[in-house]
N, C-alpha and C positions, 0 to 999 in steps of 0.2 A: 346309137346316140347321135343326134345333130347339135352339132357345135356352132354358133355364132360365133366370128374375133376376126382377127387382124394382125397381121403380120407385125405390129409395131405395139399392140396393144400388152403390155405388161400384166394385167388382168388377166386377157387370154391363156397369156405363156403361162401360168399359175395355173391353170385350170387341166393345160395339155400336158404337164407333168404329172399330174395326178392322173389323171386315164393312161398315160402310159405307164407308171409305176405298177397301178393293179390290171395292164396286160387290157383295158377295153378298149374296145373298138369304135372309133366314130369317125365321123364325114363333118369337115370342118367347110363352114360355108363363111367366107371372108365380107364381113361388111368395110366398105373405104369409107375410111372414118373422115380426113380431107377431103375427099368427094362428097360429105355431109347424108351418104346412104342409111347412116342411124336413124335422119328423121324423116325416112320413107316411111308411108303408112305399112307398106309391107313390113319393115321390122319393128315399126312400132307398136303391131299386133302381136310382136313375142315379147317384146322388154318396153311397154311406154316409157320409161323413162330414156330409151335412145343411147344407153348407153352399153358396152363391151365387159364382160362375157353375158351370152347365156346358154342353156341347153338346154335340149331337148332329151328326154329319158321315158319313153312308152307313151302311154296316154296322157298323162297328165300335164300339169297344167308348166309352161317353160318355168324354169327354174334360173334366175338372176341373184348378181352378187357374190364374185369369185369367192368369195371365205366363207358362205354356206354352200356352193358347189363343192367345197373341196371336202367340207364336215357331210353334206349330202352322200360322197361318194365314198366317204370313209363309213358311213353310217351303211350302206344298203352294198359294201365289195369293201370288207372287211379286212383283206389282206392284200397287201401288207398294210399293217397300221399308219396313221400316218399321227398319231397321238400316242404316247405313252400311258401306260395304266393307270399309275397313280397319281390322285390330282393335282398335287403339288407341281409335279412334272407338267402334269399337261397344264396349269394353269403356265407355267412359264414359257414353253413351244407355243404357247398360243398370244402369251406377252411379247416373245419375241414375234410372232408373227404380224403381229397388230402394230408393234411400231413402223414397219414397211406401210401393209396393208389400211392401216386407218390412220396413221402419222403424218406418215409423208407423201408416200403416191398421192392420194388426193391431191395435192399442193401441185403437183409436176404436168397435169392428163392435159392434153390438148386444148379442153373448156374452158378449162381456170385460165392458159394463156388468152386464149381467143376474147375474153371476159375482159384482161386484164390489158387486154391493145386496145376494145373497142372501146371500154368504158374508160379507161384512164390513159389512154395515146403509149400506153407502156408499149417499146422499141424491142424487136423482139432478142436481140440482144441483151436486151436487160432483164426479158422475161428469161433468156436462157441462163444469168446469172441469179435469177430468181431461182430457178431450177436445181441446180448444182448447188445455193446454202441448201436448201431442203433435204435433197439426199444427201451432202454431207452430216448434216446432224444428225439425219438416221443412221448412218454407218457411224458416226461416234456412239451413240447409245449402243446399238448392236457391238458395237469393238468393246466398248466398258462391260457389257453385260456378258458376252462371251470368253472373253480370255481373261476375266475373274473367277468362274465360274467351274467348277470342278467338277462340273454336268456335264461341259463341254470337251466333245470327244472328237474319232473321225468327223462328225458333222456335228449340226447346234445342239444335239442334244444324243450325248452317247454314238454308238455308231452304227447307226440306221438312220435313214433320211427321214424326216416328219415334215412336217406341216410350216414347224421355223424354215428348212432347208430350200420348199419349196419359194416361199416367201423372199427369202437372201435372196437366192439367185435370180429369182425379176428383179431383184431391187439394186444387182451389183452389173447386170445387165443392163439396168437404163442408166447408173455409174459411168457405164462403158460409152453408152447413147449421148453422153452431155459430156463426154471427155472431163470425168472426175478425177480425179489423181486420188488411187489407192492406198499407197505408199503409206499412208498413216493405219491404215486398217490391214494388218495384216491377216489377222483373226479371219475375216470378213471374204478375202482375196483366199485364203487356203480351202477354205470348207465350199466356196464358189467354185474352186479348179475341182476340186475333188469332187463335185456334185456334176459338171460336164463333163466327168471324167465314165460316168453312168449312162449308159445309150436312152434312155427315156427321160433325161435333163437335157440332153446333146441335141437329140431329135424334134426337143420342143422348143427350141432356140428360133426368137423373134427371127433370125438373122437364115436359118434354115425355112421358113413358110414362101408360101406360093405368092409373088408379088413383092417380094422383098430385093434389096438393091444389096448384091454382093457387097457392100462392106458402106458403112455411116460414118 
């Protein structure tokens, strides 16, 4: 499998948990997203839309959009799950995962700031306190949802890692990227340690990738 991403790319880190959870193998090809390599025509022949993750998996055609890569890889390398059985369950692993993954990331990704200095002089300070509400709210929904919840076990959901688990941990990662204070989420911050506490969450760490600056 060829990987598209980026050491900073939160999308990515999502996608390289999943292939190391079910043990597969790929060749991760870094686009520099600051360097604006997304809207080479060379990648823009795998993802027109220019943006992080995609891959490649045999002949077909590149597969974009971290949260059907991850249903993708759960669908065709079966184990270990990354969705529980029953729908109820997984409708909620997937509730919890969509408030990261369709909630809030969007709001935080490099474009939306880039958007929001050229078109409205927004100072990038204020973009980064634009930043840190967003994933604060997120980590309050997620903190409400999870330590109410009598689903919630070792991780978000019982204790095996899904889909939520993967989700948290990009999302308490860039947390860490914009110097969020936790402290209010504790829910949030335990199932996060416990999940790098796992060598295929450890190993997919923005902060572990080629090109990456020992410590943000």
């Amino acid at each position: 499998m060829q990987l598209y991403g980026y050491w900073r790319s939160l999308a990515t880190f999502r996608v390289r948990i999943a292939l190391n959870l079910k043990g597969l193998p790929y060749e991760e090809t870094m686009v520099n997203l600051p360097k604006g390599e997304q809207f080479l025509a060379e990648y823009k022949a795998v993802n027109p839309q220019s943006v992080l993750p995609a891959l490649i998996d045999g002949d077909g055609a590149p597969l974009f959009q971290s949260m059907a890569i991850l249903e993708y890889l759960d669908e065709t390398h079966p184990q270990p799950p990354l969705l529980p059985k029953a729908p109820r369950d997984r409708a909620r692993v997937r509730a919890l995962a969509l408030i990261v993954a369709a909630d809030a990331h969007p709001l935080v990704i490099p474009r939306i700031r880039n958007y929001l200095n050229k078109q409205y002089g927004v100072e990038e300070k204020t973009a980064e306190d634009w930043c840190r509400h967003w994933i604060g709210r997120a980590c309050e929904a997620l903190e409400a949802n999870l330590a109410s919840d009598r689903r919630t076990g070792k991780f978000c959901h019982g204790d095996a890692p899904t889909l939520a688990d993967i989700c948290l941990t990009s999302h308490i990662a860039g947390a860490n990227l914009f110097k969020v204070d936790l402290a209010p989420y504790p829910t949030c911050k335990r199932i996060f340690d416990t999940c790098l506490a796992i060598e295929a969450f450890a190993k997919a760490h923005p902060l572990k990738q080629p090109g990456a600056p020992a410590s943000v």
